[in-house]
N, C-alpha and C positions, 0 to 999 in steps of 0.2 A: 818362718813365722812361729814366734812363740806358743800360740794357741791358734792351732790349724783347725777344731772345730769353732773354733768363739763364733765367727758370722754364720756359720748353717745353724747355730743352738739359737741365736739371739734374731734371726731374722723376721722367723714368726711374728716377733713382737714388737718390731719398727714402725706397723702405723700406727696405732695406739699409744707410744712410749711415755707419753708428759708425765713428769716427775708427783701433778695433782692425781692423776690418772692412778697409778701407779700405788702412791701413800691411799686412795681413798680404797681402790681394792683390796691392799694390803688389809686394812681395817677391818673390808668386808667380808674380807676371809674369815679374818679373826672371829667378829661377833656369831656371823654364819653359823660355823665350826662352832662357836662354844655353847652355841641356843640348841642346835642339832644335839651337840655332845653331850648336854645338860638331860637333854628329851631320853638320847637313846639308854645313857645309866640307868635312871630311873627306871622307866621301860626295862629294863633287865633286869634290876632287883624286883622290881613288882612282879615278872614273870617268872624268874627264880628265887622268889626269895626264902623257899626252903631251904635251898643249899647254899645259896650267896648273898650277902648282904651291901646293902648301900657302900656301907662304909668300908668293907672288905674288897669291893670293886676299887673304891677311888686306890687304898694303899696296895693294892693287888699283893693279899695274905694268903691265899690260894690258887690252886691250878685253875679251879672255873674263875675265880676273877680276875685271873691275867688274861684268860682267854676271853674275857668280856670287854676287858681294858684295851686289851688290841682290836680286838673285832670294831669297840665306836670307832679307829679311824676312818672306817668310810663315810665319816661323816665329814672328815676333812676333806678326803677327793670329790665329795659331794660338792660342797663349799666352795674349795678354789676350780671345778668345773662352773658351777653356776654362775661366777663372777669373772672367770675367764670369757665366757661366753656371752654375757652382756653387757661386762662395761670395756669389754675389748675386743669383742665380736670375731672372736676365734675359738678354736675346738679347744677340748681340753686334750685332744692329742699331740695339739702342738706343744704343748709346754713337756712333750719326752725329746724334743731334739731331732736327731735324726733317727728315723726310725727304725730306716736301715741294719745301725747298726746296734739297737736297743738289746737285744737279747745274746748278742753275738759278747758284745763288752759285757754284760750281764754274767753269764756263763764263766767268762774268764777271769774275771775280775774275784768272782765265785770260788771258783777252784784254786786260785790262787791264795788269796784269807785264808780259806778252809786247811790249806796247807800251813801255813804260817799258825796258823788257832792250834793246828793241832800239836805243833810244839809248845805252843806256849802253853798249852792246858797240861803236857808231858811235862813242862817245865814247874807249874803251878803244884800239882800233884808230887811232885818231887823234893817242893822245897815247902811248903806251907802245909799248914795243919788243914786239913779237910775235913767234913762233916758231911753223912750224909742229908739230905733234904727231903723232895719229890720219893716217895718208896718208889722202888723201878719197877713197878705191874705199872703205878697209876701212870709215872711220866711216860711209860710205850704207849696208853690206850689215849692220852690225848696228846701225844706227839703229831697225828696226824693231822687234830687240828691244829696244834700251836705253829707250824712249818709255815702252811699257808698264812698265816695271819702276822706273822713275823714281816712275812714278804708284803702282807698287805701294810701294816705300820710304817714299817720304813721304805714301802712306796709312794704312798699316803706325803709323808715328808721331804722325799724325793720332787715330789712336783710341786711342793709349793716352796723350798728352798733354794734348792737348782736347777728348778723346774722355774715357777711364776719369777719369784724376787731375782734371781741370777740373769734371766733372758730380758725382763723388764728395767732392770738395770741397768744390764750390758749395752741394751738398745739406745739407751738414754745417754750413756756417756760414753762408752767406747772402749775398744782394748784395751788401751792407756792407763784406763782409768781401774784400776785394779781395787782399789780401797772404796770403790762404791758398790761395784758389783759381785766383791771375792769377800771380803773384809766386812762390808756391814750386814749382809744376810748371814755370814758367820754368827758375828755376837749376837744377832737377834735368834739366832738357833741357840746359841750359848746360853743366853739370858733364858729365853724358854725353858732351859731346861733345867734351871737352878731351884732346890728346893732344900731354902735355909733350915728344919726341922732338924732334916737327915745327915747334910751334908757338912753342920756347925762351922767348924775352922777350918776344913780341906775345900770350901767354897770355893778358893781361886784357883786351888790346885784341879779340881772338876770342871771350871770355866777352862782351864788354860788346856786342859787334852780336849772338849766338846770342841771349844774352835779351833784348836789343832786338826781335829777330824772334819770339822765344818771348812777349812779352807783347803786342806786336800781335796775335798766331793769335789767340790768348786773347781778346781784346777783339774781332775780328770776331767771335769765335764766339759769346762772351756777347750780339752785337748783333744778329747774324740767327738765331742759336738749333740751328746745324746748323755742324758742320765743313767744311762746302763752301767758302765763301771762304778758310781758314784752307789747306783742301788745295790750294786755285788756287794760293795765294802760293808753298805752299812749293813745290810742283810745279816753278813756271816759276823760280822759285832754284835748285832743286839742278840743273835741264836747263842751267842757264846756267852753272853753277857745276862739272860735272863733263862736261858735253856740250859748250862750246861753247872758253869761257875757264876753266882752269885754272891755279894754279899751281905751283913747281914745289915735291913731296909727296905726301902718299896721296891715291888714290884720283885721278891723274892720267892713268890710262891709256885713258881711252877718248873723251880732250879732241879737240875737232879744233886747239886752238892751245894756246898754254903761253905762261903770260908768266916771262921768266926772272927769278922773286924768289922766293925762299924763304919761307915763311910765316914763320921765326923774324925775316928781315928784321927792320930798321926803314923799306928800303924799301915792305913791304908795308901800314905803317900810313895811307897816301892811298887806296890800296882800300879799306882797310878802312874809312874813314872814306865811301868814295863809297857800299860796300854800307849803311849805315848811315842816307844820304843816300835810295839808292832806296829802300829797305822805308818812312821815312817820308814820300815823295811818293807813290806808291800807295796805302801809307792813307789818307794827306791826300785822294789823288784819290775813294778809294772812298768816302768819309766824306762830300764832296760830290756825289757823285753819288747813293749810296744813304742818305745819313743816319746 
């Protein structure tokens, strides 16, 4: 079988599956999440607003307001728990898969990226101009916290991509059906993640590596049956990607280096083509390693 986890990840979600079910949750997550998200900003610039401002959280232009930026995702696991739990009257644990093997693919998935990041940051350093960013006192003293909140962000999206829309999907239409349940929660990650200011002319080139990385999660996830290698991957990307190399745009403030390209670049489409490069030699590797 192709996807030997696909029925233990999507079974949870088989009584509840209707396709109305399903779009109205989706929704509910949405508004939930962005009423919560609206609350909890605010709420942080009013509590910090010596050191961090409204506006310096949304474009995350420093170290506390990336760490503020990631920290509101619990307002997402907030969100798609409340909604998983009363208009499908299941846990919000069920949407990790199996659970078995949640931490076990986690880990591995983990050290494998980290591997692969660390060439390519060798690689990065080697061939591109670098600048420093983050001074290196500040980025050790909140490293501690940015680690965990990394892990919470891109778990946060783990359970409502691969987690809620993937299993609600899957449930709905079946193995088969691949462009419902791998393919459209993709672009809708993709799409989420577009931000025309920054990104100007490299837009499709940004759409085209997000759902590149949005239909691998997918396809780990269908094959071990649990989010856990999907959370490894994205984990050790957004650590590399807003922790270590940045470029210059949102949510650069809490980089230890900066490369000087603009995301709108046309500079910046050899990155984008390298990230594009890594996320498919990690698969490739995880694929032979684990099947």
């Amino acid at each position: 079988m192709a996807y030997p986890g696909f029925e233990t990840h999507v079974a949870p979600a088989r009584p509840r599956a209707e396709l109305w079910r399903t779009a109205l949750g989706a929704l509910l997550v949405l508004l939930v999440y962005a009423g919560l998200a609206v609350g909890f900003i605010a709420g942080a610039g009013f509590i910090f607003q010596s050191q961090v401002s409204v506006d310096e959280i949304g474009s995350g232009e420093t170290p506390a307001a990336v760490l503020i930026l990631l920290a509101h995702f619990i307002t997402m696991v907030i969100a798609v728990a409340v909604v998983t739990r009363f208009l499908h009257r299941r846990g919000a644990r069920s949407l990790i898969g199996d659970t078995r093997r949640l931490w076990r693919d986690f880990r591995g998935m983990t050290a494998l990226a980290a591997g692969v990041a660390l060439v390519t940051c060798l690689l990065i350093v080697l061939t591109q101009e670098v600048m420093p960013a983050t001074p290196a006192g500040t980025w050790l003293l909140f490293l501690p916290l940015a680690l965990p909140l990394v892990l919470l962000q891109t778990g946060a999206e783990e359970l409502v991509f691969r987690g809620y829309l993937q299993q609600q999907l899957g449930a709905r239409f079946g193995v088969a059906a691949r462009a419902a349940w791998m393919l459209v929660p993709a672009l809708i990650f993709a799409v989420l993640h577009v931000d025309m200011t920054s990104q100007g002319g490299n837009l499709w080139a940004v759409l085209a590596v997000i759902t590149l990385f949005a239909l691998l999660t997918a396809d780990l996830t269908a094959r071990t049956g649990s989010i856990g290698a999907a959370w490894g991957l994205h984990f050790v990307n957004n650590i590399q990607a807003l922790l270590i190399f940045s470029l210059d745009g949102p949510l650069s403030g809490m980089s230890l280096a900066r490369l000087p390209v603009p995301l709108e670049s046309p500079a910046a489409l050899p990155l984008f083509a390298a990230d594009a490069v890594a996320l498919l030699l990690i698969y490739g590797l995880w694929r032979r390693l684990h099947g």
